[in-house]
PDB file as gemmi writes it, atoms N, CA and C in Angstrom:
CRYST1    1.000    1.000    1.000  90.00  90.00  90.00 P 1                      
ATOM      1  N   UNK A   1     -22.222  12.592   9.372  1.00  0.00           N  
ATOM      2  CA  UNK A   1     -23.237  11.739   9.932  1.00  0.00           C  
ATOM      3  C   UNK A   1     -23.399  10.503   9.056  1.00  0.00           C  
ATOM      4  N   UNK A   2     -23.666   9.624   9.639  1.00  0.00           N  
ATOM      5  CA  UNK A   2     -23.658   8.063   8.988  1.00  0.00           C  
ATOM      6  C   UNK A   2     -24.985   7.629   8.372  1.00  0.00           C  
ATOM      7  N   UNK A   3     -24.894   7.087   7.209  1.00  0.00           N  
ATOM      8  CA  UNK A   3     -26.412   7.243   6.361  1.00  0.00           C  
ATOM      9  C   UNK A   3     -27.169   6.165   7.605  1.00  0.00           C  
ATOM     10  N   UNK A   4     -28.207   6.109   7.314  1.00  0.00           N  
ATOM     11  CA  UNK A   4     -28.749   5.081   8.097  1.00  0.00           C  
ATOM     12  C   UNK A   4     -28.600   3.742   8.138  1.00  0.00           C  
ATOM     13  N   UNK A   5     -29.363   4.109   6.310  1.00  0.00           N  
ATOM     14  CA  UNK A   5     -29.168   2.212   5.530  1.00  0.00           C  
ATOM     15  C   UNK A   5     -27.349   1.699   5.653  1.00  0.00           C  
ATOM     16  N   UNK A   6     -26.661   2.214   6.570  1.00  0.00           N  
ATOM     17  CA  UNK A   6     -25.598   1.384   6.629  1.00  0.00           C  
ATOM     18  C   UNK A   6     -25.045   1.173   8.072  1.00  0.00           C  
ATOM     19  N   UNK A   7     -26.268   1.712   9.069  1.00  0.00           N  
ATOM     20  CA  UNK A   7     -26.259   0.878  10.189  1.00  0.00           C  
ATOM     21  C   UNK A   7     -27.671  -0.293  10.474  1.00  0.00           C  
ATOM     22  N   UNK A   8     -27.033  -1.425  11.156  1.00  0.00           N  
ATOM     23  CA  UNK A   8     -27.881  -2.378  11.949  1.00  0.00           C  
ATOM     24  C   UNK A   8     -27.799  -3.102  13.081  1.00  0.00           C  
ATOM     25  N   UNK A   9     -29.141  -3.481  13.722  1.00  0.00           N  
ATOM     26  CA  UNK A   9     -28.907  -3.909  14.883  1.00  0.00           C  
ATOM     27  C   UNK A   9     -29.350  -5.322  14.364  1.00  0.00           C  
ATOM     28  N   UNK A  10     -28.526  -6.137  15.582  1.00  0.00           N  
ATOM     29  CA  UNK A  10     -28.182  -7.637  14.408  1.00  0.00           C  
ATOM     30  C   UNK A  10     -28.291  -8.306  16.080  1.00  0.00           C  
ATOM     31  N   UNK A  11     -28.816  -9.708  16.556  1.00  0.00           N  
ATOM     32  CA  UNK A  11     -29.312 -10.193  17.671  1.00  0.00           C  
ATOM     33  C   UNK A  11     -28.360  -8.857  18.903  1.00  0.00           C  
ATOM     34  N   UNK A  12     -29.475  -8.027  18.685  1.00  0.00           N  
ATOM     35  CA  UNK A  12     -28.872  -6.808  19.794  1.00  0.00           C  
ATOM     36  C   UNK A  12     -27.556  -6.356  19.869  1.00  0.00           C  
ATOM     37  N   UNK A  13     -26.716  -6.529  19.099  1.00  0.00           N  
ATOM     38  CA  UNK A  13     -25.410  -5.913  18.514  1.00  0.00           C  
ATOM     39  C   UNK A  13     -25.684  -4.968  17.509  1.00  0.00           C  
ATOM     40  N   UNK A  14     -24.861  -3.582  17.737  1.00  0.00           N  
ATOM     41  CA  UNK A  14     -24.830  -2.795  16.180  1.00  0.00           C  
ATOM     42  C   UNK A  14     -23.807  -3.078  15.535  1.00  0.00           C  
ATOM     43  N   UNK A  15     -24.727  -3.208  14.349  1.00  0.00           N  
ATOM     44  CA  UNK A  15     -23.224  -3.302  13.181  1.00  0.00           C  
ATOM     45  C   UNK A  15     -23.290  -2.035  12.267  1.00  0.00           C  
ATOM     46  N   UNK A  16     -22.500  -1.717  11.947  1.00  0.00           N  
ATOM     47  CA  UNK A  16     -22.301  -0.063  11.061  1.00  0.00           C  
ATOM     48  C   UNK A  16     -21.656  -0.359   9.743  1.00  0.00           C  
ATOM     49  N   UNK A  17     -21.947   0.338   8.541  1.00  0.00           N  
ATOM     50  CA  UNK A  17     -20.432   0.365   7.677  1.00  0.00           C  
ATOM     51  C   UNK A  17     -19.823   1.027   7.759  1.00  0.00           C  
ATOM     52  N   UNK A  18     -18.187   1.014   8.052  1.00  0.00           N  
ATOM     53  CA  UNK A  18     -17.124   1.744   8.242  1.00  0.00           C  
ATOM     54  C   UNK A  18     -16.527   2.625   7.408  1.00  0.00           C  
ATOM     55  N   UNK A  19     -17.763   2.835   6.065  1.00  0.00           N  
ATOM     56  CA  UNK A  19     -17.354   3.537   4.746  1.00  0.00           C  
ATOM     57  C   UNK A  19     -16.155   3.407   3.895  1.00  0.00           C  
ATOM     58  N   UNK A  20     -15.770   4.332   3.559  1.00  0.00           N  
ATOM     59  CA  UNK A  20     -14.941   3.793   2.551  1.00  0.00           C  
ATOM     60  C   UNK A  20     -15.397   3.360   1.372  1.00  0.00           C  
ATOM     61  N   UNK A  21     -14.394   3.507   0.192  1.00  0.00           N  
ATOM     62  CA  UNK A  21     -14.816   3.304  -1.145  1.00  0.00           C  
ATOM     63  C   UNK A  21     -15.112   1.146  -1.266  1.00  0.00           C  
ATOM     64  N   UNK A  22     -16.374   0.777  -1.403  1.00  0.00           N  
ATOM     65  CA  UNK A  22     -16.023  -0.757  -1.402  1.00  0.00           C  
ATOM     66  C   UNK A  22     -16.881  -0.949  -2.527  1.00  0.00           C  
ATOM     67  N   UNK A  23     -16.225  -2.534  -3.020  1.00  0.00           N  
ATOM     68  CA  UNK A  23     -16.111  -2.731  -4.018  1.00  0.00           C  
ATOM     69  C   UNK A  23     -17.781  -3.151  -4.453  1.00  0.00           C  
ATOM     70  N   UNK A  24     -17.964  -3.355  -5.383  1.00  0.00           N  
ATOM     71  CA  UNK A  24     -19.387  -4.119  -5.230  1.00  0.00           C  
ATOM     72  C   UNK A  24     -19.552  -5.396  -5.750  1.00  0.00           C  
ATOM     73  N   UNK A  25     -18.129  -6.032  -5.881  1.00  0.00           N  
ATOM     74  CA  UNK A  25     -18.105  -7.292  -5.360  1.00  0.00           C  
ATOM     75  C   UNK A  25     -17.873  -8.186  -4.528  1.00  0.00           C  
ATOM     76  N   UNK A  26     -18.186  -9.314  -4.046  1.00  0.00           N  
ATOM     77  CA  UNK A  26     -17.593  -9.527  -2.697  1.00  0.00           C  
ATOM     78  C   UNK A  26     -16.706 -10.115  -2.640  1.00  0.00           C  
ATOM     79  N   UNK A  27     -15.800  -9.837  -1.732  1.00  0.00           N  
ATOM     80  CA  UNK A  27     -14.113 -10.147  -1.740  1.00  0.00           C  
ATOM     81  C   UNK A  27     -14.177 -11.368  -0.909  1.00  0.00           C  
ATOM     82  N   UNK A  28     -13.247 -12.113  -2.155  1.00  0.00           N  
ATOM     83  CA  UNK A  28     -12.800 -13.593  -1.713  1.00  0.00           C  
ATOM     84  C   UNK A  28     -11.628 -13.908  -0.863  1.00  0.00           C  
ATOM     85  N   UNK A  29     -11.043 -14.733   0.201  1.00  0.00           N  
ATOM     86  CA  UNK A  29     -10.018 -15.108   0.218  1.00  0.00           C  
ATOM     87  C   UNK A  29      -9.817 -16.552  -0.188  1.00  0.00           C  
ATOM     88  N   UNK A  30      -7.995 -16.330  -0.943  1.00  0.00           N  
ATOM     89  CA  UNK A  30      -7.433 -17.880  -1.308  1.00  0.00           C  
ATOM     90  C   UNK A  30      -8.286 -18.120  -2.414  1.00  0.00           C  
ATOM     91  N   UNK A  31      -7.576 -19.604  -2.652  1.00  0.00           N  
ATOM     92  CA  UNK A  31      -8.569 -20.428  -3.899  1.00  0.00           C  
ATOM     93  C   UNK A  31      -9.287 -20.435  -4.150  1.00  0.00           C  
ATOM     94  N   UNK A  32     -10.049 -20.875  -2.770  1.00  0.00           N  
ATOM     95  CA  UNK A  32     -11.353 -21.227  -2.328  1.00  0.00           C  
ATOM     96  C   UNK A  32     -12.501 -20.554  -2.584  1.00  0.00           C  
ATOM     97  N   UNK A  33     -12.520 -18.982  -2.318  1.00  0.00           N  
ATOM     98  CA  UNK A  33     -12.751 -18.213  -2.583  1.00  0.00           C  
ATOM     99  C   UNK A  33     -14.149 -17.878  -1.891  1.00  0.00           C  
ATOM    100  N   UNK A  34     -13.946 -18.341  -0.434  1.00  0.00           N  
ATOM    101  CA  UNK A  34     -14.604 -18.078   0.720  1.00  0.00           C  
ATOM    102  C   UNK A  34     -15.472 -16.638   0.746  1.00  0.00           C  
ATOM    103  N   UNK A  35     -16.735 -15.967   0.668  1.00  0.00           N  
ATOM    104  CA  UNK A  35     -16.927 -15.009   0.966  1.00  0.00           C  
ATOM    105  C   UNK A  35     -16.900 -14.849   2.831  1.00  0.00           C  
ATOM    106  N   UNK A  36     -16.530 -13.080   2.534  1.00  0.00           N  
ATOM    107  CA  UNK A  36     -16.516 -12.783   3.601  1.00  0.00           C  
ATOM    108  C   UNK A  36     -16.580 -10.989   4.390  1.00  0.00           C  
ATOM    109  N   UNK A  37     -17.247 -10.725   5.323  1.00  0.00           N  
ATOM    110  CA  UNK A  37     -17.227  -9.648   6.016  1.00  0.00           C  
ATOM    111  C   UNK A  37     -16.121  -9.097   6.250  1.00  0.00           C  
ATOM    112  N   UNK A  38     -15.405  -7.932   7.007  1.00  0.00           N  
ATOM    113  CA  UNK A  38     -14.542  -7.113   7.813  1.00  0.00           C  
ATOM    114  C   UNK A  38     -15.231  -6.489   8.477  1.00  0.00           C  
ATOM    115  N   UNK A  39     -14.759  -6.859   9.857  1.00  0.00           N  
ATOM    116  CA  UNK A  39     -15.803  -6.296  10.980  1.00  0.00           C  
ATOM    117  C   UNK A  39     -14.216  -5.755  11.695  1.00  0.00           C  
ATOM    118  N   UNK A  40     -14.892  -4.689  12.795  1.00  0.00           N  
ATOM    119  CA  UNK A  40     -14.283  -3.939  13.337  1.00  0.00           C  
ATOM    120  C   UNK A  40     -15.187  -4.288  14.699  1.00  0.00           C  
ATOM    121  N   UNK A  41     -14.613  -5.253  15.575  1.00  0.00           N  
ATOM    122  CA  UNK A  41     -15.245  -4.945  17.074  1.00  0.00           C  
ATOM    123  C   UNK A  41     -14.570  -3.973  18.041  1.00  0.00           C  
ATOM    124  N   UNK A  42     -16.393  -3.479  18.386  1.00  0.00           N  
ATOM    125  CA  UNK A  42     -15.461  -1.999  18.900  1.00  0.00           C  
ATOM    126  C   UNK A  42     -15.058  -2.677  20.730  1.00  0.00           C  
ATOM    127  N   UNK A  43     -16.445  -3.891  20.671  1.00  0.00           N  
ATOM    128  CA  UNK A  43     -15.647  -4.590  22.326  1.00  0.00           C  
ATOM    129  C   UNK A  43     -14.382  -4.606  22.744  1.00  0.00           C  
ATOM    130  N   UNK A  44     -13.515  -5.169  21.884  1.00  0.00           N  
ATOM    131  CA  UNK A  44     -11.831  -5.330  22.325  1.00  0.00           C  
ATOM    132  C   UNK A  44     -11.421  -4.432  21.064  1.00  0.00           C  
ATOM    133  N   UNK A  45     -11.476  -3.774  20.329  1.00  0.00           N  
ATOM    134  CA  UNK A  45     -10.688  -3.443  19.419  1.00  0.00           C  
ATOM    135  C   UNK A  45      -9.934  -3.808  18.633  1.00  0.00           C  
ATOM    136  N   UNK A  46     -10.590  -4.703  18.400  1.00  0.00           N  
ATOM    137  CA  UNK A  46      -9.885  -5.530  16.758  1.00  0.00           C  
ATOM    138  C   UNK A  46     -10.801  -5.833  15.747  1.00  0.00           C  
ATOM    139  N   UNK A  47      -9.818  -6.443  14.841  1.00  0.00           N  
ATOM    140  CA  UNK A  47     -10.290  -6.649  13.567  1.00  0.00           C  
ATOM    141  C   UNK A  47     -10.917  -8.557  13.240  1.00  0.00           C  
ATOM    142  N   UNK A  48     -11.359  -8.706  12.688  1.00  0.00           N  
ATOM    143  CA  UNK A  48     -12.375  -9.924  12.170  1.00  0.00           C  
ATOM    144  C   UNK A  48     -12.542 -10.182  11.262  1.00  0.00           C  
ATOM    145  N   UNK A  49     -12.980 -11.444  10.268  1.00  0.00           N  
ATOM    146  CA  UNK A  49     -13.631 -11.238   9.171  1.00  0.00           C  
ATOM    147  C   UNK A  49     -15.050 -12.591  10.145  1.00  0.00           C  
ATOM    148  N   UNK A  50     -16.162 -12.686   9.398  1.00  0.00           N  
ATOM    149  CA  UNK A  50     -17.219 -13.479   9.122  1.00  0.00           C  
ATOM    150  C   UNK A  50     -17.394 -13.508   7.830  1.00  0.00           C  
ATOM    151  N   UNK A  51     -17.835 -15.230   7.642  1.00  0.00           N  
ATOM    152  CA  UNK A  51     -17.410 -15.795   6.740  1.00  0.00           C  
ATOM    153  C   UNK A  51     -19.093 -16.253   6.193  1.00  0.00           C  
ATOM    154  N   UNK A  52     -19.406 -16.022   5.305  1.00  0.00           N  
ATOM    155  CA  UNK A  52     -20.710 -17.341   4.379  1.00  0.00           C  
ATOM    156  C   UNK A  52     -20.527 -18.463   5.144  1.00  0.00           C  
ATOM    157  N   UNK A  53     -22.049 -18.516   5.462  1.00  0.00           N  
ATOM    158  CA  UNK A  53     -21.994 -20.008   6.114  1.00  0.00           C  
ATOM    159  C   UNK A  53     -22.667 -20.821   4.633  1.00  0.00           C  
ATOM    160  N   UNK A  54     -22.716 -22.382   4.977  1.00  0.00           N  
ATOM    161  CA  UNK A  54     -22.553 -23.314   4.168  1.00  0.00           C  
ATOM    162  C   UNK A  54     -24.035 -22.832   3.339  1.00  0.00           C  
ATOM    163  N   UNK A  55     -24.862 -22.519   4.090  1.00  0.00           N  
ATOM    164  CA  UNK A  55     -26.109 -21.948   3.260  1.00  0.00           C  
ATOM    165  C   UNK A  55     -26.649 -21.317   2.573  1.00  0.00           C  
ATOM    166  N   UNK A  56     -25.414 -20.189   2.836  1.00  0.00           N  
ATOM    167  CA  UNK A  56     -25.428 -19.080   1.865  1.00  0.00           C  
ATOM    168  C   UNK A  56     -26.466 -17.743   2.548  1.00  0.00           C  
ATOM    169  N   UNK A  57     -27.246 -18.291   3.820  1.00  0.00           N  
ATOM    170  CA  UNK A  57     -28.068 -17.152   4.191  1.00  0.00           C  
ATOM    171  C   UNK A  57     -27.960 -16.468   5.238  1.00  0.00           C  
ATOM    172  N   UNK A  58     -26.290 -16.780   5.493  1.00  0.00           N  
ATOM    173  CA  UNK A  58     -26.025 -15.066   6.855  1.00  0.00           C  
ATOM    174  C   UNK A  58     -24.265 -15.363   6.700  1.00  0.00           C  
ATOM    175  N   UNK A  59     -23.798 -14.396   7.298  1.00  0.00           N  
ATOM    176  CA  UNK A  59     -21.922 -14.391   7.469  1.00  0.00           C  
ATOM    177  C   UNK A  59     -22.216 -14.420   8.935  1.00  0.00           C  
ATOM    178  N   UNK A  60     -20.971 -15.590   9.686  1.00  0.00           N  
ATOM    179  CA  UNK A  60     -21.363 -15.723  10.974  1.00  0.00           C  
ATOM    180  C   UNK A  60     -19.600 -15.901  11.625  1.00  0.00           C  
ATOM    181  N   UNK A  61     -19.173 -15.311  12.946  1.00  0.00           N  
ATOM    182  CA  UNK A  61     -18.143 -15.214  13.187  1.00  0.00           C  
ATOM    183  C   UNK A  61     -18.186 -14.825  14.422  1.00  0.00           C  
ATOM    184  N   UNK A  62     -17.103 -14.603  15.062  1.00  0.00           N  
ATOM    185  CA  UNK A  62     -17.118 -13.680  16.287  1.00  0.00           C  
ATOM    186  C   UNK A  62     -15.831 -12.895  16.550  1.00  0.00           C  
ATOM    187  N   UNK A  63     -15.890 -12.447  17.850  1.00  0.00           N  
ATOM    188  CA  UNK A  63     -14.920 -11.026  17.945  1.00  0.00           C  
ATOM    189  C   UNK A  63     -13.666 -12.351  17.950  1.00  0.00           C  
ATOM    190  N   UNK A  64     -12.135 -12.159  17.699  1.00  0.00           N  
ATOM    191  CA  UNK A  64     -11.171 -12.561  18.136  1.00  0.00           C  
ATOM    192  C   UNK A  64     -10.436 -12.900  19.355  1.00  0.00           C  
ATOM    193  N   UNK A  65     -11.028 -11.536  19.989  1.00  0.00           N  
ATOM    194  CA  UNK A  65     -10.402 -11.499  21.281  1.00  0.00           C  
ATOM    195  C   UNK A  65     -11.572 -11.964  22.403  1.00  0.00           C  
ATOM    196  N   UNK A  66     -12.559 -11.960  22.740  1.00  0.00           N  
ATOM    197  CA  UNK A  66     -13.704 -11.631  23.959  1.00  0.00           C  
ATOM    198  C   UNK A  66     -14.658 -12.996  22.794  1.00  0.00           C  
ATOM    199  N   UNK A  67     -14.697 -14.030  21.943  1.00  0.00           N  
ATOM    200  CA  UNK A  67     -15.143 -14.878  21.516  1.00  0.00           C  
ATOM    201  C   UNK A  67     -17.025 -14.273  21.248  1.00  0.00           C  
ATOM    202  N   UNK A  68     -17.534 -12.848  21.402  1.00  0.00           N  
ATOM    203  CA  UNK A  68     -18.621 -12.515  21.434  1.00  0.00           C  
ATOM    204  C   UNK A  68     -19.116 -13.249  19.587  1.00  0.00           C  
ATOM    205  N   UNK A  69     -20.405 -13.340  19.430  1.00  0.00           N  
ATOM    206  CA  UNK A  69     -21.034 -14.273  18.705  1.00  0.00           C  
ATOM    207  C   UNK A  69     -21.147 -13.280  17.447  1.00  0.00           C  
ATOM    208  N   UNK A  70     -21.917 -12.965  16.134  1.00  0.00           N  
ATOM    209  CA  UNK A  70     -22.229 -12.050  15.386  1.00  0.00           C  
ATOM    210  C   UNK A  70     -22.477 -12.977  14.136  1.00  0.00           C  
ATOM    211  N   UNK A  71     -23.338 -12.435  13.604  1.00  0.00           N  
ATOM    212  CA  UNK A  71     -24.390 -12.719  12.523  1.00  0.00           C  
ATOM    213  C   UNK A  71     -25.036 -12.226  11.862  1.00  0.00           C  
ATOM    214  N   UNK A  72     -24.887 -12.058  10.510  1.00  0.00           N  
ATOM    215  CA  UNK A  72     -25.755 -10.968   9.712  1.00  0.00           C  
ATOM    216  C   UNK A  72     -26.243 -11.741   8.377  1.00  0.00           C  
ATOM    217  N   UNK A  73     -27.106 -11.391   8.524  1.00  0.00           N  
ATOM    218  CA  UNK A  73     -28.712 -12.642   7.703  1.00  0.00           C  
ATOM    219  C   UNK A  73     -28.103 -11.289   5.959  1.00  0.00           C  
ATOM    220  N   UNK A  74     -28.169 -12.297   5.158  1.00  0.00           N  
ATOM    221  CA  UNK A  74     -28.140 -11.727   3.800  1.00  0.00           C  
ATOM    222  C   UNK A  74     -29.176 -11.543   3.257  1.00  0.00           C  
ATOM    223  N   UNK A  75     -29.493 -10.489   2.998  1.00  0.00           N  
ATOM    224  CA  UNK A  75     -31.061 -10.116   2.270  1.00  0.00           C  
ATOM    225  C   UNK A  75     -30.920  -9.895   0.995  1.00  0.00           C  
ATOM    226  N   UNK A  76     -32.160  -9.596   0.219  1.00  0.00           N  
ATOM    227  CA  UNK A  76     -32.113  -8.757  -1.044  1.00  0.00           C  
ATOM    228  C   UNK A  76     -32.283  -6.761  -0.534  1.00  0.00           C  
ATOM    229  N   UNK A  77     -31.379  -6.747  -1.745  1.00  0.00           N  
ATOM    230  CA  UNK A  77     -31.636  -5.370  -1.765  1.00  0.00           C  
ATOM    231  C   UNK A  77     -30.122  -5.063  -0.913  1.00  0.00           C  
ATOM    232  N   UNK A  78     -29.435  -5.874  -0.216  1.00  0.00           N  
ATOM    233  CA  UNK A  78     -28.288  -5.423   1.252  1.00  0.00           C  
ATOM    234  C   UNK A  78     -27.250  -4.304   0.368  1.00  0.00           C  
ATOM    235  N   UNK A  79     -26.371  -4.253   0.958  1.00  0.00           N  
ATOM    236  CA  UNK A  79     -25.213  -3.350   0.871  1.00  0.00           C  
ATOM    237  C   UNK A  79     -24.072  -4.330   0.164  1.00  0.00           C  
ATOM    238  N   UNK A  80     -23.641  -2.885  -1.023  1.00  0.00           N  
ATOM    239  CA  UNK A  80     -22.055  -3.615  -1.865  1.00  0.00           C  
ATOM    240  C   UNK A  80     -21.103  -3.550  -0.590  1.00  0.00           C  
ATOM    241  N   UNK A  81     -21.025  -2.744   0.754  1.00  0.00           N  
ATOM    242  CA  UNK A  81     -20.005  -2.536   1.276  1.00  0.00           C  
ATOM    243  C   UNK A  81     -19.204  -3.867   2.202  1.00  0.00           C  
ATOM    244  N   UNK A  82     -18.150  -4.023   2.329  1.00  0.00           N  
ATOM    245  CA  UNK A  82     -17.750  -5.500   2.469  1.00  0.00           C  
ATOM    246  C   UNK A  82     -16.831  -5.306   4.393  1.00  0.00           C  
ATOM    247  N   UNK A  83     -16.682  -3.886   4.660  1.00  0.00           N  
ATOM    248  CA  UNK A  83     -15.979  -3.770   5.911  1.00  0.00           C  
ATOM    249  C   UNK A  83     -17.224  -2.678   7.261  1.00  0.00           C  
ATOM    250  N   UNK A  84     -17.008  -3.023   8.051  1.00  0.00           N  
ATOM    251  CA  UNK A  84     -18.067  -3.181   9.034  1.00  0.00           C  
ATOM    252  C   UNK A  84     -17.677  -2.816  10.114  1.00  0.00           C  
ATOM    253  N   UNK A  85     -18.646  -2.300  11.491  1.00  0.00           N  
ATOM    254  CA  UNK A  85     -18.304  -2.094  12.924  1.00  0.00           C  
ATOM    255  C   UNK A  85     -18.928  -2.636  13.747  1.00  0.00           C  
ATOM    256  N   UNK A  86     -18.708  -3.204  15.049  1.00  0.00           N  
ATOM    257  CA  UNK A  86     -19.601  -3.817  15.745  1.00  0.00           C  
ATOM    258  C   UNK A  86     -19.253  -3.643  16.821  1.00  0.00           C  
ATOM    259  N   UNK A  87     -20.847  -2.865  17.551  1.00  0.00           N  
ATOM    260  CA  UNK A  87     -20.781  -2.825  19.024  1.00  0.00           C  
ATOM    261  C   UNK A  87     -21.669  -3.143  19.725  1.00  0.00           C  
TER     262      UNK A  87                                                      
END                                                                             
């Protein structure tokens, strides 16, 4: 059974963590060193990342395939886990 504190409902989408050992830092890509999510949409069945927006106060992206929207506001206190589900 899935702890709680690692599901949420996010503008009426659930997002879950997909468990797994993650790091408790947040993983960069490239130089740049972009933060970013791994989402799993369960709509079409693929994979994603959402990215830090310029503000620093949510990761915002959408599914790949079906262009659906997703957004998750960064709090205090959130989760080290960096890979995700969304339905």
């Amino acid at each position: 059974m899935k702890d709680r504190r690692d599901i949420a409902e996010i503008g009426g989408r659930v997002v879950q963590s997909a468990g797994g050992g993650a790091s408790s830092r947040e993983q960069s890509s490239g130089a740049g060193g972009r933060r970013w999510l791994g989402v799993f949409f369960r709509c079409c069945h693929s994979y994603g990342r959402l990215y830090k927006n310029d503000s620093g106060s949510r990761y915002e992206g959408h599914c790949p395939r079906c262009c659906a929207k997703l957004e998750v506001p960064i709090g205090s206190g959130g989760t080290s886990r960096r890979f995700f589900e969304a339905s």
